[in-house]
C-alpha positions in Angstrom: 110.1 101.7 81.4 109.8 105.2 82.1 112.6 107.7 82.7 113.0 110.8 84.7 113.0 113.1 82.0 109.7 111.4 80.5 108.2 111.1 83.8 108.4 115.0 84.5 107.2 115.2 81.3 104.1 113.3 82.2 103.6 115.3 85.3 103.2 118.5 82.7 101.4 117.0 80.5 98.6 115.3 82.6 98.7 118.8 84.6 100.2 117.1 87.8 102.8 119.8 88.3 101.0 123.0 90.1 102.5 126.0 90.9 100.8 128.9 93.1 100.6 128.7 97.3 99.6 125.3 98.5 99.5 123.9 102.1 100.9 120.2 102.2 99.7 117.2 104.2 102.2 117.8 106.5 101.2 121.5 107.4 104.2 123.2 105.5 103.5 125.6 102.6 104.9 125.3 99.7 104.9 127.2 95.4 104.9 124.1 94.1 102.5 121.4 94.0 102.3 117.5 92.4 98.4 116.7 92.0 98.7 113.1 91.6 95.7 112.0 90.8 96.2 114.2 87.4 98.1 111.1 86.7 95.9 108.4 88.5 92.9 109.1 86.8 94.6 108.5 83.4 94.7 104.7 82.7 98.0 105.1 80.5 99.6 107.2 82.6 98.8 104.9 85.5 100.0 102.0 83.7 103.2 103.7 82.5 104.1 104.2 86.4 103.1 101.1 88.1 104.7 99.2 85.3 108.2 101.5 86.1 107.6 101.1 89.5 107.1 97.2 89.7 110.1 96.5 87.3 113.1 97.2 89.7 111.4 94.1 92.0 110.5 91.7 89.5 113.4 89.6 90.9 112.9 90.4 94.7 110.4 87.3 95.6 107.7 89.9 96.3 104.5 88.2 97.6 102.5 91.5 98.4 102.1 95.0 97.6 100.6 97.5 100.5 99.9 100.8 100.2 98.1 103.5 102.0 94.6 104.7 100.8 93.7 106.9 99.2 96.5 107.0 95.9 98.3 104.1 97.1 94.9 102.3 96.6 95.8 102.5 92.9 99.4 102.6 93.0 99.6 99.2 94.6 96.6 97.4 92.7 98.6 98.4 89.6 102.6 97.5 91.0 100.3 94.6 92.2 99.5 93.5 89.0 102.9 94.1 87.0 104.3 91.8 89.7 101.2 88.9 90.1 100.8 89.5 93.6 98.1 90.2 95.9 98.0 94.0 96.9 96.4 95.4 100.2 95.9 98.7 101.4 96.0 100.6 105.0 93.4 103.5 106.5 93.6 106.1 108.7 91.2 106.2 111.1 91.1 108.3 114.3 94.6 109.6 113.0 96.0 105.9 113.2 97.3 103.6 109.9 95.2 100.6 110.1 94.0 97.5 108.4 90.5 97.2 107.7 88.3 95.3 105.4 89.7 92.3 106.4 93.1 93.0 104.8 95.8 91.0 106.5 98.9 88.6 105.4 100.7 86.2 107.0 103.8 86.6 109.3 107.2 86.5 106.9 105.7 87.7 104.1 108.3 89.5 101.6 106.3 93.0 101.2 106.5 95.9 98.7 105.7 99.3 100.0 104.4 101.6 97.6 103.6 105.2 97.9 102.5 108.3 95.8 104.2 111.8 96.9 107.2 111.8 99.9 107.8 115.1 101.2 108.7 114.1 104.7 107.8 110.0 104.8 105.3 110.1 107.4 103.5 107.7 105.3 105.6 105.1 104.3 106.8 105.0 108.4 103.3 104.4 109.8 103.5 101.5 106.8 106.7 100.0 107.9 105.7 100.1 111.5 101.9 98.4 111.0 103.6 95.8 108.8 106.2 95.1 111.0 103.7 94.7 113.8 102.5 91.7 111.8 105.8 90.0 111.4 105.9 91.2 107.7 109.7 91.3 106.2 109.9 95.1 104.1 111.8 94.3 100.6 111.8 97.5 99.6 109.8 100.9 99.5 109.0 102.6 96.0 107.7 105.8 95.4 106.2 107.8 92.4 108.1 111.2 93.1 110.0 112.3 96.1 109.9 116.1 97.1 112.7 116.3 99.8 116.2 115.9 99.2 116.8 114.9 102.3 117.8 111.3 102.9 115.1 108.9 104.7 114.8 105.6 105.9 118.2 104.4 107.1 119.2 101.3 106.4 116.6 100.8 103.9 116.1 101.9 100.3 113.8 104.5 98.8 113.6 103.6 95.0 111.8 106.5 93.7 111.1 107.2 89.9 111.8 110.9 90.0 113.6 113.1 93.0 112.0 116.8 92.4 112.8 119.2 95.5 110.6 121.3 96.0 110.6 124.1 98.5 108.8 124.0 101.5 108.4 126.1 104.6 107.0 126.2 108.0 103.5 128.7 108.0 105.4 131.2 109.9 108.3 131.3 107.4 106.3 131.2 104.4 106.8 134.8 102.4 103.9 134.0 100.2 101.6 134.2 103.6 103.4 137.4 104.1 102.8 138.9 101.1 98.6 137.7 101.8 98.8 135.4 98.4 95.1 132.8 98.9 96.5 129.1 100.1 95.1 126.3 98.4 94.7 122.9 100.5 94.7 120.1 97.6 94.1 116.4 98.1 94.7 116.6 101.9 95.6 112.8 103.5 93.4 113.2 107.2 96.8 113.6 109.2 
């Protein structure tokens, strides 16, 4: 299992954490950054995660995993594993989380959302919806790091391994963009 304290340290030492001027999936600027395929890409890293991920549901009767492509490919093939269930993941095409591939489950099934970064949980919505269009019953919703501190998700439960607020601001707020500081657009998701 994996702590906060060790999991920020991995985030440093796999070079996750950024800091400069970056503009975020969901259009807002931001002086910090979480590149999380620094950790991804790192097979004991990745293990270390989808292992502390998986271990709060071992006990929940989970029968699949879903995530949303491209880092919750890994994420749930790994919280998959630690838990010996099948793990599916979702697209975006045309601006729209979908099923392709053939990936489907059947109606009832006890499902495990996983997810990478949360900064406003878009994501993990457009996951809760599609599964619940299939008749699929949400167990819980696990994350590797949230960036908000705001609360999400009523009524259900966001188990994340590490809350790190981080600031964010609308373009037209942002006083790096005043100041003319270079944006950087890193790992953008399509939205």
């Amino acid at each position: 299992m994996i702590n906060k304290n060790e999991l920020l340290q991995l985030l440093k030492d796999t070079g996750a954490l950024l800091e400069g001027h970056f503009k975020l999936t969901s259009g807002r600027h931001s002086n910090r950054y979480i590149e999380k395929f620094r950790v991804l890409e790192n097979p004991d890293a990745l293990d270390q995660v989808c292992r502390a991920m998986a271990y709060p549901y071992n006990d929940k009767k989970i029968e699949l995993v879903l995530g949303a492509a491209v880092g919750g490919i890994l994420l749930a093939g790994g919280v998959g594993r630690h838990l010996k269930v099948k793990h599916i993941f979702s697209e975006r095409v045309n601006g729209k989380m979908v099923f392709r591939r053939g990936f489907h489950f059947d109606p009832g099934m006890r499902i495990l959302i996983v997810e990478d970064i949360v900064t406003t949980g878009g994501s993990i919505i457009e996951l809760i919806d599609l599964a619940e269009s299939m008749n699929g019953v949400i167990v819980g919703i696990v994350n590797l790091v949230t960036r908000s501190s705001k609360q999400m998700f009523a009524g259900r439960h966001l188990h994340s391994l590490l809350k790190l607020p981080i600031d964010s601001w609308e373009p037209d707020q942002c006083e790096m963009c005043c100041q003319s500081i270079p944006i950087t657009a890193l790992g953008r998701s399509g939205k």
